[in-house]
KOLDOPA-320672 format. One record per residue (C-alpha): z, y, x. Coordinates in nm, 4 decimals. Layout:
KOLDOPA-320672
+----------+----------+----------+
!       c3 !       c2 !       c1 !
+----------+----------+----------+
!        Z !        Y !        X !
...
+----------+----------+----------+
***
This chain:
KOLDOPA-320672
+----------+----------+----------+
!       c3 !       c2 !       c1 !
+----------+----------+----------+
!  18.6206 !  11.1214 !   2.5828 !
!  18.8436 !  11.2687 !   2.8330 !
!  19.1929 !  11.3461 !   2.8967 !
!  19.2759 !  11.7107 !   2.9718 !
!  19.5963 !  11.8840 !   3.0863 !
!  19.9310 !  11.7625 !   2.9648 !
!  20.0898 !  12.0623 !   2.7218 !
!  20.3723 !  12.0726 !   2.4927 !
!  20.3322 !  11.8872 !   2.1736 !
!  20.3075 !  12.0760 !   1.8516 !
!  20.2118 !  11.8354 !   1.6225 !
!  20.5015 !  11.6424 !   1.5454 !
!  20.5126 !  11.3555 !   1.7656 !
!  20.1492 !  11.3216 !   1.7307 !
!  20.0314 !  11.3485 !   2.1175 !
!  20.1545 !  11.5378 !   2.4275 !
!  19.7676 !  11.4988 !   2.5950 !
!  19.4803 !  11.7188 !   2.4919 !
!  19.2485 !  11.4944 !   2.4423 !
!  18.8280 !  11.6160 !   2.4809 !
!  18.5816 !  11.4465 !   2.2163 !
!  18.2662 !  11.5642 !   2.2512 !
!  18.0444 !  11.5550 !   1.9294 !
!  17.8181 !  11.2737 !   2.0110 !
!  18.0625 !  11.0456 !   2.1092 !
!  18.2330 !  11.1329 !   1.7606 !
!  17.8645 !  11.0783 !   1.5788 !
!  17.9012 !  10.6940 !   1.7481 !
!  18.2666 !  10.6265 !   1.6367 !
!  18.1846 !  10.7080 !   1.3243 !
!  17.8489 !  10.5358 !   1.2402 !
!  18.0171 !  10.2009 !   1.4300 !
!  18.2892 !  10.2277 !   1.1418 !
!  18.0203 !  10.2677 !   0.8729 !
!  18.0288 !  10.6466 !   0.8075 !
!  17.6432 !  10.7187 !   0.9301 !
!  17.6703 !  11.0537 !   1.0852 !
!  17.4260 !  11.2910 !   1.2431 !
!  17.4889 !  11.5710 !   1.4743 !
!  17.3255 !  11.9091 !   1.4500 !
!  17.3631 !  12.1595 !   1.7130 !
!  17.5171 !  12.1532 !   2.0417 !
!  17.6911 !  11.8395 !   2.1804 !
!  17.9971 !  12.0293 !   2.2245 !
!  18.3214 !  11.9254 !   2.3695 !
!  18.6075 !  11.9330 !   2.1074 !
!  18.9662 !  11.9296 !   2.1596 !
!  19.1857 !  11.9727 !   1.8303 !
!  19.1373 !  11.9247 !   1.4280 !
!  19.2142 !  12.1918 !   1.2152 !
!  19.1671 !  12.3470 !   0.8861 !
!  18.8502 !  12.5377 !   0.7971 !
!  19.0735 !  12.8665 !   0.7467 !
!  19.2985 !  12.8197 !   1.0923 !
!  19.0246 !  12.6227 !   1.2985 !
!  18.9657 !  12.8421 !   1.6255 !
!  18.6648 !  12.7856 !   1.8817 !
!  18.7163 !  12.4607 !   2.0495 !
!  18.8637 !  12.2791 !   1.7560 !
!  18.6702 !  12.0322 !   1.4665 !
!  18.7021 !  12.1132 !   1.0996 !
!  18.5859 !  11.9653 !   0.7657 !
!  18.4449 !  12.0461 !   0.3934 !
!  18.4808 !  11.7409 !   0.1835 !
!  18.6638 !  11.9715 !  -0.1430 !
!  18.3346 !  12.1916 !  -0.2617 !
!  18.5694 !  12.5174 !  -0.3571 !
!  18.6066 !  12.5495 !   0.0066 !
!  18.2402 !  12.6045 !   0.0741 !
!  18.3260 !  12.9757 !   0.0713 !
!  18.4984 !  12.9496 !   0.4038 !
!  18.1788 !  12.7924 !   0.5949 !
!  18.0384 !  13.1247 !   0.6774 !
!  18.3822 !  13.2406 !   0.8132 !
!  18.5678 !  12.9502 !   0.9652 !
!  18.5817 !  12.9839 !   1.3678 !
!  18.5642 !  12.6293 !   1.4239 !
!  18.3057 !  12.5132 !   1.6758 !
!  18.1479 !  12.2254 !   1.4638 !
!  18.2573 !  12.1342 !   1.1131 !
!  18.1945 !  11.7825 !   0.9188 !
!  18.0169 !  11.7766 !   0.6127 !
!  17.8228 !  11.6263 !   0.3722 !
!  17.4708 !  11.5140 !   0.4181 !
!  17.3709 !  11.7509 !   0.0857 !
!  17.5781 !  12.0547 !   0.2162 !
!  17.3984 !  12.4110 !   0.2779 !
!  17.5588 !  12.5586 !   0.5771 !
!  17.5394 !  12.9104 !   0.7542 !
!  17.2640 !  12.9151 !   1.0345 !
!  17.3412 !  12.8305 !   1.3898 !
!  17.6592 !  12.6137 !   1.2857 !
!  17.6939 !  12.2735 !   1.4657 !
!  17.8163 !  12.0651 !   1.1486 !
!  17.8280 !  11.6299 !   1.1916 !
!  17.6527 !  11.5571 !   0.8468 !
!  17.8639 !  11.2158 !   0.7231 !
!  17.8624 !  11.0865 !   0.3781 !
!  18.2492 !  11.0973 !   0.3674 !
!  18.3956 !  11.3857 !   0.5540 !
!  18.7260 !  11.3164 !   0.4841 !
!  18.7177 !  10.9474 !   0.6713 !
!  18.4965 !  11.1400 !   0.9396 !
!  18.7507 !  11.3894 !   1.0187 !
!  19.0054 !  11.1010 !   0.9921 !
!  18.8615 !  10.9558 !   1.2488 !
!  18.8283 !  11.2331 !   1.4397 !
!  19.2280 !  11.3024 !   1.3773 !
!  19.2727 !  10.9455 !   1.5617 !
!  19.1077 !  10.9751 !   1.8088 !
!  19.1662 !  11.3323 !   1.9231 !
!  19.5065 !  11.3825 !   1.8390 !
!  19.6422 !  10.9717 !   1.7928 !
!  19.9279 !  10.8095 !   1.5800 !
!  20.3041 !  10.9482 !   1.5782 !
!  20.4522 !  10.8246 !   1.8853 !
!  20.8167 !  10.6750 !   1.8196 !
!  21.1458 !  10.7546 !   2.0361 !
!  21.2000 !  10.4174 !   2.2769 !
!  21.5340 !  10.3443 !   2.2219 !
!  21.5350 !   9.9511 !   2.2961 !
!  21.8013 !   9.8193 !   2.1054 !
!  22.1000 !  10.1138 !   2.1564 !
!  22.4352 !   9.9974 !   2.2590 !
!  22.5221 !  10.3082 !   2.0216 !
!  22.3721 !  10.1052 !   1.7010 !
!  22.5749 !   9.9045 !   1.4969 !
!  22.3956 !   9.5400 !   1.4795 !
!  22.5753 !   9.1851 !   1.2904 !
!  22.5484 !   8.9008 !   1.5603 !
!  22.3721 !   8.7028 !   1.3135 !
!  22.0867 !   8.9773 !   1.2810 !
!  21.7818 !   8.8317 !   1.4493 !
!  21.5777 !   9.0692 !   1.6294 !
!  21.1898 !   9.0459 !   1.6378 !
!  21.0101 !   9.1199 !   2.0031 !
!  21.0229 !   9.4552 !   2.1035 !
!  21.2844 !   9.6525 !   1.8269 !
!  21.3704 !   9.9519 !   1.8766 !
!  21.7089 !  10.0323 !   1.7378 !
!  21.8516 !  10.3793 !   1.7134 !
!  22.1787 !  10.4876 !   1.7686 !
!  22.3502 !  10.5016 !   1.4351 !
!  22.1158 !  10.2505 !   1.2637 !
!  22.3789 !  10.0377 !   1.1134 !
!  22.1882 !   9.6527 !   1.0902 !
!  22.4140 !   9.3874 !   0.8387 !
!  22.4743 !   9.0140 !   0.9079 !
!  22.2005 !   8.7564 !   0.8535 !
!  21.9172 !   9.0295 !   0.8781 !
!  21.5261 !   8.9122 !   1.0398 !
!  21.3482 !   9.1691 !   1.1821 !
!  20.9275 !   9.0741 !   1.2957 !
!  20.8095 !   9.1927 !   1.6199 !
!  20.7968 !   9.5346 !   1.6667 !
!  20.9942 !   9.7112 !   1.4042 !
!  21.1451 !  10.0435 !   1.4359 !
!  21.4590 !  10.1729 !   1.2892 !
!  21.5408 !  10.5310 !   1.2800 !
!  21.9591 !  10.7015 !   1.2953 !
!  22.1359 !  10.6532 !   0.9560 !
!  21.9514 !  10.3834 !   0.8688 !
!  22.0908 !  10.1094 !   0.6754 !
!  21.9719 !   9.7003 !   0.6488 !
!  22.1767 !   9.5488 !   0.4000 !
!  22.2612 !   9.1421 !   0.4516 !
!  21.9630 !   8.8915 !   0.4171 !
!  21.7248 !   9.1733 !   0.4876 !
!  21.3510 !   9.0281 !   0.5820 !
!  21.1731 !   9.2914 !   0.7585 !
!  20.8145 !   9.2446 !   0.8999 !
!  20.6106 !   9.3127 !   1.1907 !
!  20.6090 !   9.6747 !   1.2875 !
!  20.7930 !   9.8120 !   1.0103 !
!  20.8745 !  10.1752 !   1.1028 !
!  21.2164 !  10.3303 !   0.8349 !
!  21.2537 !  10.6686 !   0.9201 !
!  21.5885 !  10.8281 !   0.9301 !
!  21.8400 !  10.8081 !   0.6803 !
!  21.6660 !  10.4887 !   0.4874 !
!  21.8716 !  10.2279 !   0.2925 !
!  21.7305 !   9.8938 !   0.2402 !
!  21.9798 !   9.7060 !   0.0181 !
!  22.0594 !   9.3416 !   0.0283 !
!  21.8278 !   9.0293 !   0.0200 !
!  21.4754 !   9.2737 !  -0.0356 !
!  21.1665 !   9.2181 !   0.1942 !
!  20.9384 !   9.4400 !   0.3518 !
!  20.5713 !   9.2882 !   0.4715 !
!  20.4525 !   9.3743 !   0.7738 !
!  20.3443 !   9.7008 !   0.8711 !
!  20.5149 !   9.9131 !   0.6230 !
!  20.6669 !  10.2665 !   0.6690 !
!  20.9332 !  10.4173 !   0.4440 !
!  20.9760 !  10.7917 !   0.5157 !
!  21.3257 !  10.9600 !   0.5721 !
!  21.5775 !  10.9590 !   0.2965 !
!  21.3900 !  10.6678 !   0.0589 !
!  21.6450 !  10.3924 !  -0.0873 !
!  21.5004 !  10.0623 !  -0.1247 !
!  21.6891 !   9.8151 !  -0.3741 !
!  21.9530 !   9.9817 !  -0.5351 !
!  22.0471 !   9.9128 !  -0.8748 !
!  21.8210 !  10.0001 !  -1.1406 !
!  21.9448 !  10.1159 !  -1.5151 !
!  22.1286 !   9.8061 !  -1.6377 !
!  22.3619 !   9.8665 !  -1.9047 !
!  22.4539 !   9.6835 !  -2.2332 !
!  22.5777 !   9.8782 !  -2.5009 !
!  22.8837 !   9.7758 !  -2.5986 !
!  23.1468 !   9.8943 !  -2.8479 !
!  23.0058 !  10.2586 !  -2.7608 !
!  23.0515 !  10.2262 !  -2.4574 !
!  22.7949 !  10.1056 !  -2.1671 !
!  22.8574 !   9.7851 !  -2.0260 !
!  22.7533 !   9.7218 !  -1.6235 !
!  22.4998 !   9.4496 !  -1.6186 !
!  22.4830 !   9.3235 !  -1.2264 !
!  22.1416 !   9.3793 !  -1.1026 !
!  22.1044 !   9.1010 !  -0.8829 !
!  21.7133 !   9.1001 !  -0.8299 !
!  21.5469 !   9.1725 !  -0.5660 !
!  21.2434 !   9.4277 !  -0.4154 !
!  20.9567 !   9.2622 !  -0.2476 !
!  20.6661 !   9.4878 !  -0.0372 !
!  20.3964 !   9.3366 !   0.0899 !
!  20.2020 !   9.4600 !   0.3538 !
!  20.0617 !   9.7867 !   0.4734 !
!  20.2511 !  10.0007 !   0.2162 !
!  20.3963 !  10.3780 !   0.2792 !
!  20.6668 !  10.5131 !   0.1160 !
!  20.7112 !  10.8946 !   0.1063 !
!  21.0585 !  11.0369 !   0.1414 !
!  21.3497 !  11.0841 !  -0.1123 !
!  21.1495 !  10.7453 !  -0.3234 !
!  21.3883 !  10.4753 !  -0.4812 !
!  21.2653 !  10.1612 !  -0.5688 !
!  21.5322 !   9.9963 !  -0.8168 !
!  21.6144 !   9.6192 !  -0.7361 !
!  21.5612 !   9.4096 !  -1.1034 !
!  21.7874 !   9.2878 !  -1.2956 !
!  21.6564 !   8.9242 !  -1.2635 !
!  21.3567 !   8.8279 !  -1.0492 !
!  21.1551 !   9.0810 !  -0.8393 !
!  21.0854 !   9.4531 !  -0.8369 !
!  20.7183 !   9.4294 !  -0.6326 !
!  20.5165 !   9.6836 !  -0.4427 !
!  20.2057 !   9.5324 !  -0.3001 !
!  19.9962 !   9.5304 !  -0.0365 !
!  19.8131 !   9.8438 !   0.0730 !
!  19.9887 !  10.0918 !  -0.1904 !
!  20.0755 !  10.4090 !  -0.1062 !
!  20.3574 !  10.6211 !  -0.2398 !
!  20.4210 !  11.0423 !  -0.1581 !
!  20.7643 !  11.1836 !  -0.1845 !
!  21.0084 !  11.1892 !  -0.4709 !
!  20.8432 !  10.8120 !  -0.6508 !
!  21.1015 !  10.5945 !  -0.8984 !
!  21.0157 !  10.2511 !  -0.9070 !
!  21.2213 !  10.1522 !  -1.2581 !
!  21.3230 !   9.7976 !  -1.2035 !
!  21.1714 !   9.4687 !  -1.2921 !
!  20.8207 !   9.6493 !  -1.2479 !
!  20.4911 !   9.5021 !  -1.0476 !
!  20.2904 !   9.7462 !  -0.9015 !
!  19.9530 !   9.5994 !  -0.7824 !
!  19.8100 !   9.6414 !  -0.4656 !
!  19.5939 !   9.9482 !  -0.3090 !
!  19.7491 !  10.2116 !  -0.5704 !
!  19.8112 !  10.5625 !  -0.4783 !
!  20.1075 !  10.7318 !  -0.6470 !
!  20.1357 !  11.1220 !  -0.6183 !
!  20.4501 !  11.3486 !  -0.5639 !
!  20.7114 !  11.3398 !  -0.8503 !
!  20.5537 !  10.9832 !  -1.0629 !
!  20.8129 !  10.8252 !  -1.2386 !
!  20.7353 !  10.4720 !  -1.3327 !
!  20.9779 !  10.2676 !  -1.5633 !
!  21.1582 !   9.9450 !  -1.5621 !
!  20.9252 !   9.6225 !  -1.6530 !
!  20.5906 !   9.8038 !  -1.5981 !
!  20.2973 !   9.6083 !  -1.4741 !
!  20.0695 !   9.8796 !  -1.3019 !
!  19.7162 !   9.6790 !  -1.1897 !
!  19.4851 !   9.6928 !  -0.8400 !
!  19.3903 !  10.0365 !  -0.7179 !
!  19.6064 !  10.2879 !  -0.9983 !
!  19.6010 !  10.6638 !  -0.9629 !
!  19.8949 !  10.7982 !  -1.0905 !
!  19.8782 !  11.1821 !  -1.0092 !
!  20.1577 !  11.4316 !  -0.9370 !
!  20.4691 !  11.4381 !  -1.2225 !
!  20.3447 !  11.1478 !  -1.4136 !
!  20.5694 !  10.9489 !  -1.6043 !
!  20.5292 !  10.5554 !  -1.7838 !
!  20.7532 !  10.4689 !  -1.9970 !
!  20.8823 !  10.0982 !  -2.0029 !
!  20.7377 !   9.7681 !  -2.0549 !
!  20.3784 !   9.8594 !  -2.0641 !
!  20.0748 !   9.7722 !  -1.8453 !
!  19.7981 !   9.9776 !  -1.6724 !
!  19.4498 !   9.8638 !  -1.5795 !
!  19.2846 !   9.8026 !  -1.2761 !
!  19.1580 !  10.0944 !  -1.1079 !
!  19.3028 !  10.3571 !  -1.4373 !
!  19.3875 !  10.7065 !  -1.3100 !
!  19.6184 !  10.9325 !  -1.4926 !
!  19.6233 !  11.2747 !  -1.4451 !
!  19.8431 !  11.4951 !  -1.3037 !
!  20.1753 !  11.5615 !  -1.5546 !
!  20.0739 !  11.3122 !  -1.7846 !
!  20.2836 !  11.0890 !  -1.9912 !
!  20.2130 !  10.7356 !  -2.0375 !
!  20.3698 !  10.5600 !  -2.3382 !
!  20.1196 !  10.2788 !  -2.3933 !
!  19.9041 !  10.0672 !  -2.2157 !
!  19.5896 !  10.1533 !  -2.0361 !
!  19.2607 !   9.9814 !  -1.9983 !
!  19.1242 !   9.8933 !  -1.7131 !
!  18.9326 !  10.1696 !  -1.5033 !
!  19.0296 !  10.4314 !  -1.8004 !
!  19.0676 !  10.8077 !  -1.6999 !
!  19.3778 !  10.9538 !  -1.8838 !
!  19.5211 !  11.3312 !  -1.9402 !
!  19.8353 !  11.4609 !  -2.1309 !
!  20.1245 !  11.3821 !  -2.3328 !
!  20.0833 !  11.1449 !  -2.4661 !
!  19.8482 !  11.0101 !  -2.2402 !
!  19.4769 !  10.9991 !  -2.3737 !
!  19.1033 !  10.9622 !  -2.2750 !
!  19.0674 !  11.2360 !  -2.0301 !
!  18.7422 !  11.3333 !  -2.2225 !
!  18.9303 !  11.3436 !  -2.5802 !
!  19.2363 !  11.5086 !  -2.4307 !
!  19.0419 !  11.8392 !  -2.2750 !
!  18.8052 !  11.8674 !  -2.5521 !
!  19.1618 !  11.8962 !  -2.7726 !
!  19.3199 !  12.0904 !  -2.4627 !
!  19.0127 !  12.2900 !  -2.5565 !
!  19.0624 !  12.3289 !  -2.9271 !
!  19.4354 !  12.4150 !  -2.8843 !
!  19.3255 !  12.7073 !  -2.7113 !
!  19.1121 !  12.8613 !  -2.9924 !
!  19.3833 !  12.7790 !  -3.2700 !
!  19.4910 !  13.0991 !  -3.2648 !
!  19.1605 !  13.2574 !  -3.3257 !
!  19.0452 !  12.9775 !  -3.5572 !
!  19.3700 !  13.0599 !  -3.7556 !
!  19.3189 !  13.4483 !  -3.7646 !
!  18.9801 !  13.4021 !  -3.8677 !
!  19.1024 !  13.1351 !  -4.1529 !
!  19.3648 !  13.4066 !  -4.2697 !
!  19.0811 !  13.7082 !  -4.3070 !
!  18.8753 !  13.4897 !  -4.4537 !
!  19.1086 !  13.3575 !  -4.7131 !
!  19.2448 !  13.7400 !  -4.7627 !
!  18.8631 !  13.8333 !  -4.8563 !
!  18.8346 !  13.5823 !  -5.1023 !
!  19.1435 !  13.6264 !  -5.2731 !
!  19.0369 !  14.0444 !  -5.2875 !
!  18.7121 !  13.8625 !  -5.3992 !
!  18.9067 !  13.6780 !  -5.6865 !
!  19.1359 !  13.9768 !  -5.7936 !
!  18.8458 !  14.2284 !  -5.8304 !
!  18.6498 !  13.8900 !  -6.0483 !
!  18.9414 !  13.8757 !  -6.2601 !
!  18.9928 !  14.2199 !  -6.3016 !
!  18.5735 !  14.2658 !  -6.3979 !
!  18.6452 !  13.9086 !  -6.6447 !
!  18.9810 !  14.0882 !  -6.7875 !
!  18.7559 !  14.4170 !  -6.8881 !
!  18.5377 !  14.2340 !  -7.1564 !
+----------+----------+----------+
***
């Protein structure tokens, strides 16, 4: 690997270096991080990742989703990583890996590297409590607004507009993006990153009916994330009413997640764009909760269950079950009754002629019967 020319970054923040991989090198990386890979073709040099459909000579793409096999034969992309199974046009360099998607992860790292962060050092243009303690190495934007009594780990990073409410414990290298708001008294583990706009520990639904009218019950939990969790932007994560609201270790949330308060969710889960969890839900060890799914309250999900996309949960799941639709069922029984919904209409036409004939049938028996 070698560093080229400097040019303008386009990626974000990513890199401002062009940064040449050649193939073989890549082949290495990847079978030293247990992703076997074999090159064949030309040990070319690459410089950039990019998708089969924009790739352009010079840049490293992937197939890992089979629909997109259709774009092998046309992608411009000077060497492609696929599967070791995967027919591919003649006189394409392709890096055969059983798991193209961590290959061209990889690849992404070391090509094109991790967001770099604005070095702010602690701005005199931030507003920080004296009795905030600051880990080794923060880096404090102006307008981050830090409250009294807050600990920060080594390393953390804290965007403009962000807020740390009083009593805040904050990890190593914790990274809130602009415009986050981490209430009072919650903890984040090391390593976590909560995208722009995400509200951590505000008040979740607490209201006592009283007299027709709703009564304010003070919320006066907390939130707890472990380590190693992302949090997309616009997610809120409600505080509980008593206890803990907890996101563990290793989870990963997109954009637009509600964390209904009281709730556990185990560690290693992946929630999609749009899931709506609850308050008092106790979601297991590696959960799939695809886009738009909602839970309602008080129920638990397995370890390693996956719901499917738009589906609504309103009981509990077994462990390592596969659910689909409202309300949530097996995701066998629910397409095979997807299925049948789908032919109603002709199962009902053909029920109607059928009964028609037979009551023609009837008439014309009667009619014969009322002749003799």
């Amino acid at each position: 690997m070698r560093l080229a020319e400097s040019r303008p970054c386009s990626a974000g923040g990513i890199t401002d270096l062009v940064v040449e991989l050649r193939l073989s090198e890549l082949c290495k990386t990847l079978t030293a991080r247990g992703f076997p890979a074999e090159l064949e073709g030309e040990d070319l040099s690459i410089r950039a990742v990019n998708t089969l459909e924009d790739a352009k000579p010079g840049e490293l793409s992937f197939l890992s989703n089979p629909r997109y096999t259709r774009l092998l034969p046309q992608t411009r992309a000077s060497a492609v990583i696929v599967a070791p199974d995967v027919d591919v046009p003649p006189k394409l360099t392709v890096i055969r890996c059983p798991q193209p998607y961590a290959g061209i992860t990889v690849a992404i790292v070391r090509i094109h590297g991790h967001r770099t962060h604005p070095q702010w050092g602690i701005s005199d243009r931030a507003s920080i409590e004296p009795s905030a303690r600051l880990g080794e190495n923060a880096n404090i934007a102006p307008g981050a607004t830090i409250a009294a009594q807050v600990e920060f780990g080594a390393g953390a990073t804290i965007y403009p507009g962000c807020y740390v409410g009083e009593r805040v414990r904050i990890g190593d290298d914790v990274v809130l993006y602009p415009n986050v708001v981490v209430y009072e008294d919650c903890i984040l583990g090391d390593r976590v990153a909560v995208h722009a706009g995400s509200v951590i520990g505000q008040d979740g639904l607490g209201y006592a009916p009283v007299d027709d009218k709703w009564l304010k019950i003070p919320q006066v939990g907390r939130v707890i994330i472990g380590d190693d969790v992302e949090i997309g932007s616009l997610c809120a994560i409600d505080r509980a009413t008593l206890g803990d609201t907890r996101i563990e270790s290793g989870t990963k949330f997109s954009n637009l997640i509600a964390i209904g308060h009281g709730s556990k969710i185990g560690e290693n889960c992946m929630f999609v764009a749009q899931v709506g969890v609850a308050g008092s839900v106790t979601v297991g060890r590696h959960v799939t909760l695809a886009g738009q799914v909602g839970v309602a309250g008080h129920l638990t999900i397995g370890d390693k269950a996956t719901v499917a996309g738009q589906s609504g949960v309103f009981g509990d799941v077994e462990p390592e079950a596969k659910m689909l639709g409202t309300p949530a069922a097996d995701i066998g029984d629910a397409k095979r009754q997807l299925v049948a919904a789908k032919k109603l209409p002709k199962w009902s036409k053909a029920v109607n002629e059928r009964i028609d004939r037979l009551e023609r049938e009837l008439a014309a028996l009667k009619a014969d019967a009322d002749r003799y």
